[in-house]
C-alpha positions as CSV (number, residue, x, y, z in Angstrom):
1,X,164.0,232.4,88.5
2,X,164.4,228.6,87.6
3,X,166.0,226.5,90.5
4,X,168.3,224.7,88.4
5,X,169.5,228.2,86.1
6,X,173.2,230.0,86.3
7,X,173.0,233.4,86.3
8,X,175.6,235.0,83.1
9,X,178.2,237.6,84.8
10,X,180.1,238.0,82.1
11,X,179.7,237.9,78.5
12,X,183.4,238.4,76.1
13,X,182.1,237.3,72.4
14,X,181.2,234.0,72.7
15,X,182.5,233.4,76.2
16,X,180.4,233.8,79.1
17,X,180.7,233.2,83.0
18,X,177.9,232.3,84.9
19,X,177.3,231.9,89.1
20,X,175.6,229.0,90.5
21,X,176.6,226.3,88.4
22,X,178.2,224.0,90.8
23,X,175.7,221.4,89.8
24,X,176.4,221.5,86.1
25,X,179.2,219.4,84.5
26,X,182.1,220.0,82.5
27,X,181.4,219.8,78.7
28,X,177.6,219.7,79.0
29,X,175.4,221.3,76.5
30,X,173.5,224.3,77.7
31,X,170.8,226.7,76.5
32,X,171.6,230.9,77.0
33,X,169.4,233.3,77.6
34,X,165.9,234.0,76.8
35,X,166.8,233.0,73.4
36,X,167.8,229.7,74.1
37,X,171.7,229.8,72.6
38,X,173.5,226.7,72.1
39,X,176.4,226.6,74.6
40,X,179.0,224.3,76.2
41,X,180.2,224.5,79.7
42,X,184.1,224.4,79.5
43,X,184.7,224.7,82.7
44,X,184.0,225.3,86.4
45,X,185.5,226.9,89.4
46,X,183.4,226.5,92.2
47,X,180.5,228.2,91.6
48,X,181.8,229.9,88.4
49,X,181.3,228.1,85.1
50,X,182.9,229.4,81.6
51,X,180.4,228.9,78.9
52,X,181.3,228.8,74.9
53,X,178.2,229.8,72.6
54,X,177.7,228.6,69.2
55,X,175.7,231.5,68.4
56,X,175.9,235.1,67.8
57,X,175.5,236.5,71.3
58,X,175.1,239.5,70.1
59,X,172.3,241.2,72.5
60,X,172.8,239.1,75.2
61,X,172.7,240.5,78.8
62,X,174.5,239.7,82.2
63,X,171.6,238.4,84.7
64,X,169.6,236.1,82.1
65,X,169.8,232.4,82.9
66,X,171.6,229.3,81.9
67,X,169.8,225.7,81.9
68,X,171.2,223.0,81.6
69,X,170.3,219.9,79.6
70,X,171.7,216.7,80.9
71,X,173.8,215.6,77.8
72,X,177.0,216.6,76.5
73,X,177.3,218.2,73.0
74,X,176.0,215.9,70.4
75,X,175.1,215.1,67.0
76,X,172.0,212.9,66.3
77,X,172.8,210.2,63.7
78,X,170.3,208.2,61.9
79,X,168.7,208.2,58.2
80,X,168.2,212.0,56.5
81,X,172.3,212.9,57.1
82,X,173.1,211.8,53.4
83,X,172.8,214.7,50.7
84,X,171.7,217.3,53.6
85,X,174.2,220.1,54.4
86,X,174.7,221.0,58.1
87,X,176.2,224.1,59.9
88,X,179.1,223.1,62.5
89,X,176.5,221.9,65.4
90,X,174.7,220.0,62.9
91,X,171.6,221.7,61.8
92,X,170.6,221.4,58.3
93,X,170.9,224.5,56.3
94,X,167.9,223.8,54.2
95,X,165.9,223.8,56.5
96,X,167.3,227.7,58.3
97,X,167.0,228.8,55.2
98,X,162.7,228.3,55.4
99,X,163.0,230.3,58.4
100,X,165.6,233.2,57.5
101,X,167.1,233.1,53.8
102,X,170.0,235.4,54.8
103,X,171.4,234.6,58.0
104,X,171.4,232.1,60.8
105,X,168.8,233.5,63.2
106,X,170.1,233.2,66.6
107,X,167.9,231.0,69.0
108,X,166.5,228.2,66.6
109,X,167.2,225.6,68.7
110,X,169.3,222.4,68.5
111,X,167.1,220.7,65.4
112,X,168.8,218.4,63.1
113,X,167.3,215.4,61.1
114,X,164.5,215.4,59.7
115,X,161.9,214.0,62.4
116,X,159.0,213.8,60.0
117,X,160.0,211.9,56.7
118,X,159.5,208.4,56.6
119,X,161.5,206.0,56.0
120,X,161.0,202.4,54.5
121,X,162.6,200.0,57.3
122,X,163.7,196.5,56.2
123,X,164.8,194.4,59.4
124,X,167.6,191.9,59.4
125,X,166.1,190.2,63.2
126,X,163.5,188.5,64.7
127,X,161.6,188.5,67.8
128,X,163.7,186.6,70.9
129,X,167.1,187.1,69.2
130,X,169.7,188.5,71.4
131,X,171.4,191.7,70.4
132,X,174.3,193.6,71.6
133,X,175.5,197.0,71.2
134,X,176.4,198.2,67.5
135,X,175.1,195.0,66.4
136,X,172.5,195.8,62.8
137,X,169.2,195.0,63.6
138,X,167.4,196.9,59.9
139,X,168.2,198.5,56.7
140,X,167.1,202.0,55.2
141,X,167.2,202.6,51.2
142,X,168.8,206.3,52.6
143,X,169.8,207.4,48.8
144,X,170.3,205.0,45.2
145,X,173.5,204.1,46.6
146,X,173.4,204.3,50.5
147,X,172.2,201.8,52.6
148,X,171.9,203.1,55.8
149,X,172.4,200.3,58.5
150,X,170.3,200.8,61.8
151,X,171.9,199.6,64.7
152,X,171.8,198.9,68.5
153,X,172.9,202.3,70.3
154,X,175.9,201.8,72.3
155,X,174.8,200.5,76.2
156,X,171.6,199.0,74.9
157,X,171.4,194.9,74.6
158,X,169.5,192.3,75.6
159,X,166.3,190.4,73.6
160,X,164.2,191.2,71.5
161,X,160.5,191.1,73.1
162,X,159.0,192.6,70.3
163,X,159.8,193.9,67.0
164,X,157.3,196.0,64.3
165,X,156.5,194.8,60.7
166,X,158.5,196.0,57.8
167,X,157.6,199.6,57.2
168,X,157.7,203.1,56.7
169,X,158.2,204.8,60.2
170,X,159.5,208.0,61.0
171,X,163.5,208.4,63.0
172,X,161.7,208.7,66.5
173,X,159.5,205.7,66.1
174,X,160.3,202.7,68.3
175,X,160.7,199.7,66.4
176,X,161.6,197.4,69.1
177,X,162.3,196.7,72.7
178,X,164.9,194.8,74.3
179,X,165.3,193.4,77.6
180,X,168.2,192.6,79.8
181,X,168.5,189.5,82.0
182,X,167.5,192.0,85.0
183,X,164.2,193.1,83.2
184,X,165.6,196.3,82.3
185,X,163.5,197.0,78.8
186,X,164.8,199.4,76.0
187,X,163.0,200.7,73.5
188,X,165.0,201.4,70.3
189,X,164.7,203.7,67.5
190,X,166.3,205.0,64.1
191,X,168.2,207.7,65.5
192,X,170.6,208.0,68.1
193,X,173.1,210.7,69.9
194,X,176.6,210.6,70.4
195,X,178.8,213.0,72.0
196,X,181.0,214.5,69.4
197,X,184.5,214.5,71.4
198,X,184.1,210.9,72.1
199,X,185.6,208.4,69.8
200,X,183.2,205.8,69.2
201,X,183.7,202.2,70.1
202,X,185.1,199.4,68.2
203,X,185.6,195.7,68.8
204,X,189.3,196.3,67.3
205,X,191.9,198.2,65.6
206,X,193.3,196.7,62.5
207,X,196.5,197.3,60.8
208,X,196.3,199.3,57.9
209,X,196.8,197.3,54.7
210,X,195.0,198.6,51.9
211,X,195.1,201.3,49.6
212,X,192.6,204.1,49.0
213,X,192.9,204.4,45.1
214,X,191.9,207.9,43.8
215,X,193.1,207.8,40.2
216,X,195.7,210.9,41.3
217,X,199.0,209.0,39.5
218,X,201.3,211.4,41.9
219,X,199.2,209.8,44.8
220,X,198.6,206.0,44.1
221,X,202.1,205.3,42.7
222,X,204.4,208.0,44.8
223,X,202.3,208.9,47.9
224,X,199.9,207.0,48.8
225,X,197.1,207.2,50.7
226,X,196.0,204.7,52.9
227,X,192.4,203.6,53.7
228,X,192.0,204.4,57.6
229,X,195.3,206.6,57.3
230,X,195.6,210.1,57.8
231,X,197.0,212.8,55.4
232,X,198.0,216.5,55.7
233,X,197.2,218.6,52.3
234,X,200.0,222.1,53.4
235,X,199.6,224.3,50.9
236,X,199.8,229.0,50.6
237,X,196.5,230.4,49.0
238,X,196.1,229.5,45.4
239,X,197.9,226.0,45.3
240,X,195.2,223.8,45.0
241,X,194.1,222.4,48.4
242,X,190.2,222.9,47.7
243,X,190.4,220.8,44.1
244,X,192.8,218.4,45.3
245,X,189.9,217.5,48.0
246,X,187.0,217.6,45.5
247,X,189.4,215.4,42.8
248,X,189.4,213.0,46.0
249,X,186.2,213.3,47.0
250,X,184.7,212.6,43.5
251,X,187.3,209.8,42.4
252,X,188.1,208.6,45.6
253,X,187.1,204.3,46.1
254,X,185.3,205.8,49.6
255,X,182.3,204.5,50.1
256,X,181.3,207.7,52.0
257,X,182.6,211.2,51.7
258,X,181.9,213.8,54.8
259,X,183.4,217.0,53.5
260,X,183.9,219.8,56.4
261,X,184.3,223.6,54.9
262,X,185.7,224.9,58.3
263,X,186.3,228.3,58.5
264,X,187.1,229.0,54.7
265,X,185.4,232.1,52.9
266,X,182.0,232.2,52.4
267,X,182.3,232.6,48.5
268,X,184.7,229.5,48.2
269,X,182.3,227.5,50.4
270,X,179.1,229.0,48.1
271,X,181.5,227.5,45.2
272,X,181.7,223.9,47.1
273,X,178.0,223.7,47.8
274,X,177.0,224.3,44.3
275,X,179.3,222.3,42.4
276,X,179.1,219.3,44.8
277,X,175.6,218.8,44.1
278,X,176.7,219.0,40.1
279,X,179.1,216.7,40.2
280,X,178.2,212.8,38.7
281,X,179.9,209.9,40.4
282,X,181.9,207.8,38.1
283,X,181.0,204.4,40.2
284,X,177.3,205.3,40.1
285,X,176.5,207.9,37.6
286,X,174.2,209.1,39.6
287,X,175.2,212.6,41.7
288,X,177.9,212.5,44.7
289,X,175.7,214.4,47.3
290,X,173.9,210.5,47.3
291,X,177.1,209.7,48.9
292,X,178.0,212.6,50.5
293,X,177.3,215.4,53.9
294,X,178.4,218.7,53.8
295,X,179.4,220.8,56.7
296,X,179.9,224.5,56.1
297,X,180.8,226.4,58.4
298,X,182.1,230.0,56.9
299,X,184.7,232.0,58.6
300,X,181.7,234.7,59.1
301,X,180.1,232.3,60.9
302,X,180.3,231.9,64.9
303,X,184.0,230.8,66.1
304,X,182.8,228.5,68.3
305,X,180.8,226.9,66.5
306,X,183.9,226.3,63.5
307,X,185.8,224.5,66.5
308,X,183.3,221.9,66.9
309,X,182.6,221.6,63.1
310,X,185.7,219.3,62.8
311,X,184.4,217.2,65.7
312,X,180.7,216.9,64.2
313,X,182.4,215.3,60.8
314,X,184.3,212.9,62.5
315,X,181.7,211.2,64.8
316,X,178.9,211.4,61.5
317,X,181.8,209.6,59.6
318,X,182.7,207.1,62.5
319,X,178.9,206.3,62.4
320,X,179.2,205.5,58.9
321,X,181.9,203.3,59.2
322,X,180.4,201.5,62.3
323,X,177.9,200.1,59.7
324,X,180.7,198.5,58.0
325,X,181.4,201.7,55.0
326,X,185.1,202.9,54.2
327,X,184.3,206.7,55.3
328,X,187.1,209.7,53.7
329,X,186.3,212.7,55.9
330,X,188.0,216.2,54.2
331,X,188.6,219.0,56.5
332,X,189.3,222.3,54.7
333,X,191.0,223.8,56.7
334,X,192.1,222.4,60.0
335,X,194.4,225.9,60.1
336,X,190.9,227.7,60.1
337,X,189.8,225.6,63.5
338,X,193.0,226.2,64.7
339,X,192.6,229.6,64.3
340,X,189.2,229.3,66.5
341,X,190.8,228.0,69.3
342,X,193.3,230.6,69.3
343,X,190.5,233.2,69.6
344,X,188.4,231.3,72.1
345,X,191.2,230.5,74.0
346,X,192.3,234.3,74.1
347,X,188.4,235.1,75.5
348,X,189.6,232.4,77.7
349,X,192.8,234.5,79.3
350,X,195.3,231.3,78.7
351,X,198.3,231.3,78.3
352,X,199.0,231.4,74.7
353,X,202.0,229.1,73.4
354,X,204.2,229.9,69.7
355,X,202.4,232.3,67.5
356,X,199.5,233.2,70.0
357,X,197.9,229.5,69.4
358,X,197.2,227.8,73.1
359,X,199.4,225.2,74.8
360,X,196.9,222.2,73.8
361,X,197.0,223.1,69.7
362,X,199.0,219.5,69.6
363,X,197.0,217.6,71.7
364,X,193.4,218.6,70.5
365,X,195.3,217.9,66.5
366,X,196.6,214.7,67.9
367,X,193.1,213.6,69.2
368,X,191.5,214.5,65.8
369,X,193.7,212.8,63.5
370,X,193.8,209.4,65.9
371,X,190.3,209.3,65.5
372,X,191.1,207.7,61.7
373,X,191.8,203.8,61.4
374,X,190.6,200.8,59.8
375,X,188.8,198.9,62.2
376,X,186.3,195.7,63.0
377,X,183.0,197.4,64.3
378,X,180.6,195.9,66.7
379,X,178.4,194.6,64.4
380,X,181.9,192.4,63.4
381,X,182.3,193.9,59.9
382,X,185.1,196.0,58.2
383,X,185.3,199.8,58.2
384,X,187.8,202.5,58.1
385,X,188.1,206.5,58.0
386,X,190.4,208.0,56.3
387,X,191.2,212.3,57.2
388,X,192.6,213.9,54.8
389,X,193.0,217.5,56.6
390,X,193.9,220.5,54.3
391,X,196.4,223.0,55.9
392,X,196.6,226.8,55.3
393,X,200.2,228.2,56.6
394,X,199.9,231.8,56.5
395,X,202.5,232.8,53.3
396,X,203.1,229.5,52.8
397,X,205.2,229.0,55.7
398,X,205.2,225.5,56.5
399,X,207.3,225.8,59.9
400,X,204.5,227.8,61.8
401,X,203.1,225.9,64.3
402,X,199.6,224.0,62.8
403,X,201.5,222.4,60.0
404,X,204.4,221.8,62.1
405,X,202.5,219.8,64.8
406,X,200.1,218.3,61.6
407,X,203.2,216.9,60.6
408,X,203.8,215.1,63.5
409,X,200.9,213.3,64.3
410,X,199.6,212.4,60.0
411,X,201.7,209.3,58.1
412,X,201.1,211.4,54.5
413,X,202.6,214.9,54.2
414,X,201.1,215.9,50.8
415,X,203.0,219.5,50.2
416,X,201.9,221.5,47.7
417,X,203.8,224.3,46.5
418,X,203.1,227.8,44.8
419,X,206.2,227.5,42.4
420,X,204.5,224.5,40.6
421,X,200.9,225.9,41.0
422,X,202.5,229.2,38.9
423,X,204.0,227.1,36.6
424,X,200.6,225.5,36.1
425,X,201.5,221.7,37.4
426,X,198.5,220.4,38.8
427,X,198.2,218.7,40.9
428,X,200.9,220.9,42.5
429,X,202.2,218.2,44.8
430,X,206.2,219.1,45.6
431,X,207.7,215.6,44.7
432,X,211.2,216.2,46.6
433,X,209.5,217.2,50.0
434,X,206.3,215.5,50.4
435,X,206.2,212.0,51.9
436,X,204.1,209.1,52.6
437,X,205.0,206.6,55.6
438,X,202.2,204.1,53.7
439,X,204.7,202.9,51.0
440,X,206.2,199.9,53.2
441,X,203.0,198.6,54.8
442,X,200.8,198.6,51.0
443,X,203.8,196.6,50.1
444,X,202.3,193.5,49.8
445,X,199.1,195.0,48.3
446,X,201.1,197.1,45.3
447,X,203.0,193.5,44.5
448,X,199.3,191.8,44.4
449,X,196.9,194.1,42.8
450,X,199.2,196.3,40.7
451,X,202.9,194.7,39.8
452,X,205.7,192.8,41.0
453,X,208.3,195.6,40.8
454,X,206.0,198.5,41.2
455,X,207.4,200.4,44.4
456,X,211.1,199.7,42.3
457,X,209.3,201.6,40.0
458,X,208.8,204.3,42.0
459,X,211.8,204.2,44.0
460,X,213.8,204.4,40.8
461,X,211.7,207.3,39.1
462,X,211.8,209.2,42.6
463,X,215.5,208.9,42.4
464,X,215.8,210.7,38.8
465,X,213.7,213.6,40.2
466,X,216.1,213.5,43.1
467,X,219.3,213.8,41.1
468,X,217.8,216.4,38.9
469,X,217.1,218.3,41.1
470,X,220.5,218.9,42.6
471,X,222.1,218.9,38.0
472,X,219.3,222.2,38.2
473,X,221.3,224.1,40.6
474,X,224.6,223.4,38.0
475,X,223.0,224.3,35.1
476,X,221.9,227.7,37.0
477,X,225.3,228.3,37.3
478,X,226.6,227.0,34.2
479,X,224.1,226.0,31.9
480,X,223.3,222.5,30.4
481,X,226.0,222.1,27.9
482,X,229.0,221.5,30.5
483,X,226.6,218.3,31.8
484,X,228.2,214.9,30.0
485,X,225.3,213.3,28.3
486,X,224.3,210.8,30.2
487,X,223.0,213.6,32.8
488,X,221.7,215.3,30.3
489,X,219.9,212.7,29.3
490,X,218.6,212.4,33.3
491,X,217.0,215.8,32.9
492,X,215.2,214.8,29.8
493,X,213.3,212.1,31.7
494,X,212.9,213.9,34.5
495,X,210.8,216.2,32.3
496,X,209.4,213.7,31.0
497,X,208.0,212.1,34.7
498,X,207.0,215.6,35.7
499,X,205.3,216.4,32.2
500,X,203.9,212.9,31.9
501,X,202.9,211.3,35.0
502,X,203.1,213.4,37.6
503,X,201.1,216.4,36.2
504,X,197.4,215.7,35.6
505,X,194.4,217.4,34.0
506,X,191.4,216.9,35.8
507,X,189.3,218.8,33.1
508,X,190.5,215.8,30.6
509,X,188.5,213.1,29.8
510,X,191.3,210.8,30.4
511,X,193.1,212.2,32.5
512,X,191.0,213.3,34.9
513,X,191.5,209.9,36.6
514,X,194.0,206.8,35.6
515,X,193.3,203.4,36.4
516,X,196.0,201.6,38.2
517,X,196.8,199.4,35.7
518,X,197.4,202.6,33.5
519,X,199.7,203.7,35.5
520,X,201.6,201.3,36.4
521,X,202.2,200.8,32.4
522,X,202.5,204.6,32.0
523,X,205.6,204.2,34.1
524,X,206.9,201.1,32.7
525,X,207.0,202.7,29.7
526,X,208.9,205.7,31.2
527,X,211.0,203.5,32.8
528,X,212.0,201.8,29.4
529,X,212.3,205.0,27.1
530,X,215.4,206.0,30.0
531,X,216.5,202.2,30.0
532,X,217.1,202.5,26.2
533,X,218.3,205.8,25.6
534,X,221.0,205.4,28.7
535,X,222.4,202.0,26.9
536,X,222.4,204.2,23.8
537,X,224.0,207.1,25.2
538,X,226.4,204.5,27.0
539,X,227.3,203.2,23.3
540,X,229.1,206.8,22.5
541,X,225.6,207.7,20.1
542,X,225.2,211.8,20.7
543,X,222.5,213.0,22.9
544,X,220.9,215.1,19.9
545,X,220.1,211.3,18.3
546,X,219.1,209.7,21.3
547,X,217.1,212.2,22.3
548,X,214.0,212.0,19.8
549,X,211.8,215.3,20.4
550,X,208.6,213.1,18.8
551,X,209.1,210.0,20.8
552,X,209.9,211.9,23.8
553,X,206.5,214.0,23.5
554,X,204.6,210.8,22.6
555,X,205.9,208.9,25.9
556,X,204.3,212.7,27.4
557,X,201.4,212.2,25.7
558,X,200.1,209.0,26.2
559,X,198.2,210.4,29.2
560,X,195.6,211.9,26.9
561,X,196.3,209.3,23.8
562,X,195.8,205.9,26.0
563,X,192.7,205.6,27.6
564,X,191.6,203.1,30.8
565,X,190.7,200.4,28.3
566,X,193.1,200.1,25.6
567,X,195.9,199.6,27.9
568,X,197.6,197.6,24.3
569,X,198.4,201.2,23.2
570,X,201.3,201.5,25.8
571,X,202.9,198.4,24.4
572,X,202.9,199.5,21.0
573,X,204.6,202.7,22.2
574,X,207.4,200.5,24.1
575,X,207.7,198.8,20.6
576,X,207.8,202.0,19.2
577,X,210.9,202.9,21.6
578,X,212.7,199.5,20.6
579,X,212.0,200.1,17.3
580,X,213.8,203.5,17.5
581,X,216.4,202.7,19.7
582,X,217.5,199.5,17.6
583,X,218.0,201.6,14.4
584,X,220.1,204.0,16.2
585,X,222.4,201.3,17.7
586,X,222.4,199.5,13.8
587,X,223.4,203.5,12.5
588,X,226.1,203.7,14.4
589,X,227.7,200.6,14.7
């Protein structure tokens, strides 16, 4: 028996106790058994440690060891993440599937990047140059449209005493050395670790004063996402959370996307990993996995290993924004992870808090979500992550507990509801109860890049759906004739910003995404048709004139009818509305 090995006592699923581990520490990564399982030690009580496995443990026995290896749970970051798809503990799927094509085998170790490939390495320093930590030092063509940016790990400075020749190397070659004023020399390499529950550093946090434009109208113009912000997508089964996420991912002006599948079914992750690697991007033309790493991690897959899955996107994506990217990380769904800890912490014999979910659910959201920011990096550039987490309330229900405490710690609350996914409004955002705390600090940006009066805009068209929604509860009662016509003119437009803006085809060629110019002349237009017709209606002309079905349907249409670049089209349709309005008022004079 090894020295240095616990002995297992107990195994409960993935939780084990082991004796003599009074030299191990607290959230170190261990290997299990004869098989040599992934685990992390979660614990210790004297002499007892609590182990989580992020394997099957299925065959396991009480008596076989526990080693330890020295390093907390990590992810290795360096050139071959782009285009691969990982499990939650990232190891690359591809390459699992060589070795068994229907399962994870248990005991395969902790591999990850590729360790053979070669990489062409273009350096950006010199030998005696001084380097600090983060700081870029080379350049890796990773895909067409990723540049991979090698830089100093974190703790590692000093000068450069010697440096290869421009090359192909492999991740584990040393290109350089460095050495401190003391003499202490490090060598230096493409790949790195970092410990995946440790934010990593930055030189500062920066306010948040940009927007992430995804060509969603209902999001750019009435909630909108921040880059470095953080966004909750609530929605019951069948609303839409999976292809709101992909309409992001794909139109999205991220530089990087890391989507996380955490927890959801195994045929609607098959569905992500084959259409991902289908889908062209618009700003390339060349396909999104060059942009993009999967993590999949199905909900038959081990528990443990879903609760770290959400913690191995973020770091990958804070590594991407350390070289200076704007990063969108999806999680689909953070209820799923939730639900993990809720099992593990069962094994665990906690106290559970509401709902069975443990004491710390808040904390460990609050922890994930603050991770997002816009930041300077070490290396003295700009880079932000965004999270955008999706949220699957059991029924719907949006007061249990993970979208409750969501809620609290994520500035965009984007709710989607199953009344307007029935009715076939996609995307099926609620417009009366979702929010986004983004609107006053993009202020300045929305008067600069989009117009003047373009949040009035919004306030005033928000305002409409507002009042019509309460005249809807009348007319239940006691229908729409009793309404004067200047309120039944609101419920026209209403229809007509529901119909026309706010629902969106992504299957359309034009629709599928809207510049922001577009919109914002989409919703001028809007915004003049009920200008007109009010002024008309106020001039005693009847509701059946003022309300023209083919004008009406045309303001509708022009979605489909006006594309990106012929922006013109929208001001011959608010001639079209002056035209028609000023023949009225000459009728009836």
């Amino acid at each position: 028996m090894s020295k240095q090995a616990g002995i297992i006592t107990m195994i409960n699923g993935p939780v084990l106790k082991a004796k003599h581990m009074a030299y191990f520490t607290v959230r170190e990564m261990v290997t299990v058994g004869s098989n040599k399982l992934i685990g992390e030690v979660i614990s210790l009580d004297g002499d007892i440690g609590t182990i989580q496995v992020y394997e099957e443990t299925e065959g396991l026995m009480a008596g076989e060891e526990v080693y330890p290896t020295g390093r907390p749970l990590s992810v290795r970051l360096g050139p071959g993440m782009v285009g691969n798809i990982f499990d939650g503990i990232q190891r690359p799927l591809s390459k699992i599937r060589e070795i068994s094509t229907d399962f994870i085998p248990t005991g395969i170790g902790m591999m990850s990047i590729d360790e053979e490939k070669l990489w062409e390495v273009q350096f950006v320093v010199q030998a005696g140059q001084e380097l600090k930590s983060g700081e870029i030092f080379g350049e890796v063509q990773e895909t067409s449209v990723m540049k991979h940016r090698l830089m100093v790990p974190e703790g590692v400075c000093g000068r450069i005493l010697w440096i290869k020749p421009p090359g192909a190397y492999c991740v584990l070659d040393v290109l350089m050395e460095l050495e401190e004023i003391d003499g202490k020399r490090h060598p230096v390499t493409m790949a790195q670790y970092w410990p995946v529950r440790i934010p990593r550093p930055v030189t500062r946090r920066m306010p948040i004063q940009k927007l992430l434009v995804t060509g969603q109208r209902v999001l750019d113009i009435f909630f909108p996402i921040a880059k470095g912000g953080t966004v909750a997508v609530p929605g019951g089964f069948g609303t839409g959370k999976t292809v709101t996420q992909h309409q992001l991912a794909k139109w999205s002006d991220a530089d990087m996307i890391v989507y996380v599948g955490c927890g959801e079914r195994g045929n609607e992750m098959t569905d992500v990993l084959e259409e991902f690697p289908k889908i062209i991007d618009p700003r390339s033309g060349k396909a999104i996995m060059e942009r993009t790493i999967l993590i999949a991690n199905t909900s038959n897959m081990p528990v443990a290993a879903r609760e770290a899955s959400i913690y191995t996107g973020i770091t990958i994506a804070e590594y991407f924004r350390d070289m200076g990217y704007h990063v969108a990380i999806m999680a689909d769904s953070t209820s799923r992870w939730a639900e993990a800890l809720r099992e593990i912490s069962g094994r665990l014999e906690e106290m559970p808090a509401e709902e069975g979910y443990p004491a710390y659910l808040p904390s460990r959201l609050a922890e994930f979500y603050e991770r997002a920011g816009y930041v300077e990096t070490l290396s003295r550039t700009e880079g932000s992550v965004t999270i955008i987490g999706a949220v699957s309330p059991p029924g719907g229900d949006f007061s249990e507990p993970v979208t409750e405490n969501t809620r609290r710690f994520v500035s965009a609350f984007l709710a989607l509801d199953r009344n307007l996914a029935y009715a076939r409004h996609y995307p099926a955002i609620n417009y009366l109860t979702s929010y986004s705390g983004y609107v006053k600090l993009l202020e300045n940006w929305y008067a600069l890049h989009v117009g003047q009066d373009a949040l009035l805009l919004r306030a005033k068209m928000l305002k409409v759906l507002q009042e019509e929604s309460k005249l809807l509860e009348i007319v239940q009662l006691v229908g729409e004739d009793v309404l004067p016509d200047d309120q039944r003119l609101l419920l026209e437009v209403a229809k007509v910003i529901k119909r026309g803006f706010l629902q969106q085809n992504a299957l359309h060629k034009e629709d599928t995404y809207v510049a922001l110019p577009k919109q914002y002349k989409m919703l001028k237009a809007m915004d003049h048709l009920y200008t007109r017709a009010a002024a008309a209606v106020k001039s005693g002309i009847p509701i059946g004139q003022v309300k023209d079905e083919a004008l009406f349907d045309q303001v509708i249409k022009m979605k489909y009818t006006v594309p990106n670049d012929q922006l013109q089209k929208i001001d011959e349709l608010i001639q079209v509305i002056d035209d028609h309005y000023n023949d009225l008022q000459n009728k009836y004079k």
